[in-house]
C-alpha positions in Angstrom: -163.2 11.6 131.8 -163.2 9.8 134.7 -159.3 8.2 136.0 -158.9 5.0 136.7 -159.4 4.9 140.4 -163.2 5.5 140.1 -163.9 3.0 137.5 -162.0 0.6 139.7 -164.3 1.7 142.3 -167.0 1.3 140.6 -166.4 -2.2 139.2 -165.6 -3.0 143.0 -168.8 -1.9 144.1 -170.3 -3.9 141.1 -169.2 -7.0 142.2 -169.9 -6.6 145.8 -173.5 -5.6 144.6 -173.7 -9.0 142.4 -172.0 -11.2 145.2 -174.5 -9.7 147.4 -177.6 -11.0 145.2 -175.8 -13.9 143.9 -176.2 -15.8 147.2 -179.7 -14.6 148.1 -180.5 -16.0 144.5 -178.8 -19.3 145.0 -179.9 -19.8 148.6 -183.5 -19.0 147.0 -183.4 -21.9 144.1 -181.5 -23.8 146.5 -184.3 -23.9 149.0 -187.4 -23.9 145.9 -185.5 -27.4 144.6 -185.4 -29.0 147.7 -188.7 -28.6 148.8 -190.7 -28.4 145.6 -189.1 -31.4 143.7 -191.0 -34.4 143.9 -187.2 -36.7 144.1 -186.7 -34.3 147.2 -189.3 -33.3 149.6 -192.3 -32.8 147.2 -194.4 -30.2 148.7 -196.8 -27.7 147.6 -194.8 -25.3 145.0 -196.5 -21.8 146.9 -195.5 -22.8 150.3 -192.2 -24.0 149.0 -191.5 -20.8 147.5 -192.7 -19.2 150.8 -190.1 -20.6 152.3 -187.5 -20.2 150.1 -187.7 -16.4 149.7 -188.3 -15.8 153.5 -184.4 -18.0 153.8 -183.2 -16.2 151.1 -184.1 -12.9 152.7 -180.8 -13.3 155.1 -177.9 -14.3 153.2 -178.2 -11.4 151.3 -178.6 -8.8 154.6 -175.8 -10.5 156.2 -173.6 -10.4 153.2 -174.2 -6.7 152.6 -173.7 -6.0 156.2 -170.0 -7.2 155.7 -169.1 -5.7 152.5 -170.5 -2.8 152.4 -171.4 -1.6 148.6 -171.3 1.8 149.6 -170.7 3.9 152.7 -172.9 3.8 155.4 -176.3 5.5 155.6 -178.4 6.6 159.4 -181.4 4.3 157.5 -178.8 1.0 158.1 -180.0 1.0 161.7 -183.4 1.3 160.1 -182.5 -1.6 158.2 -181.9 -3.8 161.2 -184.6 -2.8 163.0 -187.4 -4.6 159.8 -185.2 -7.2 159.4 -185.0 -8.4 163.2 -188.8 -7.3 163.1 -189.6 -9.8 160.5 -187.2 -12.5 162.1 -189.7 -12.2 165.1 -192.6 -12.4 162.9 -191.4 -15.4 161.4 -190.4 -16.9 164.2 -186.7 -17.0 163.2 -184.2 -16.3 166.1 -181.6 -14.2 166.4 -178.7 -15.2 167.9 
């Protein structure tokens, strides 16, 4: 059986994991609303979504860079190197 401290553990890391997606999902739908709905900005529904998913591509790094779901791998730096690799490629700086 496992004690208490792991499953308190776990359910931590549960919720860190669901915070994590939570706001790449919202920033995602977020994003899709107001550029696809015709009351809002009304534009094409495929580049719309384009958009949205390449913003909602960085809440969720950032959020899991600061509560970290689990301890730290060597492929994190990995990580950071695609991510700032496709912040170049989309023309997205990095300050």
């Amino acid at each position: 059986m496992s004690s208490p401290r792991i499953l308190v553990e776990r359910l931590t890391q549960f919720l860190k994991f669901c915070i994590v997606g939570g706001t790449g999902l919202f920033v995602d739908m977020a994003f899709l609303y107001l550029l696809a709905d015709p009351s809002q900005l009304g534009l094409d529904i495929t580049l719309s979504k384009l958009c949205a998913a390449q913003a909602a591509i960085c809440p969720p790094f950032f959020s899991a860079l600061t509560l970290p779901i689990r301890q730290r791998s060597p492929m994190v730096g990995y990580g950071r190197t695609l991510f700032a690799a496709n912040c170049r490629l989309s023309r997205i700086p990095l300050t």
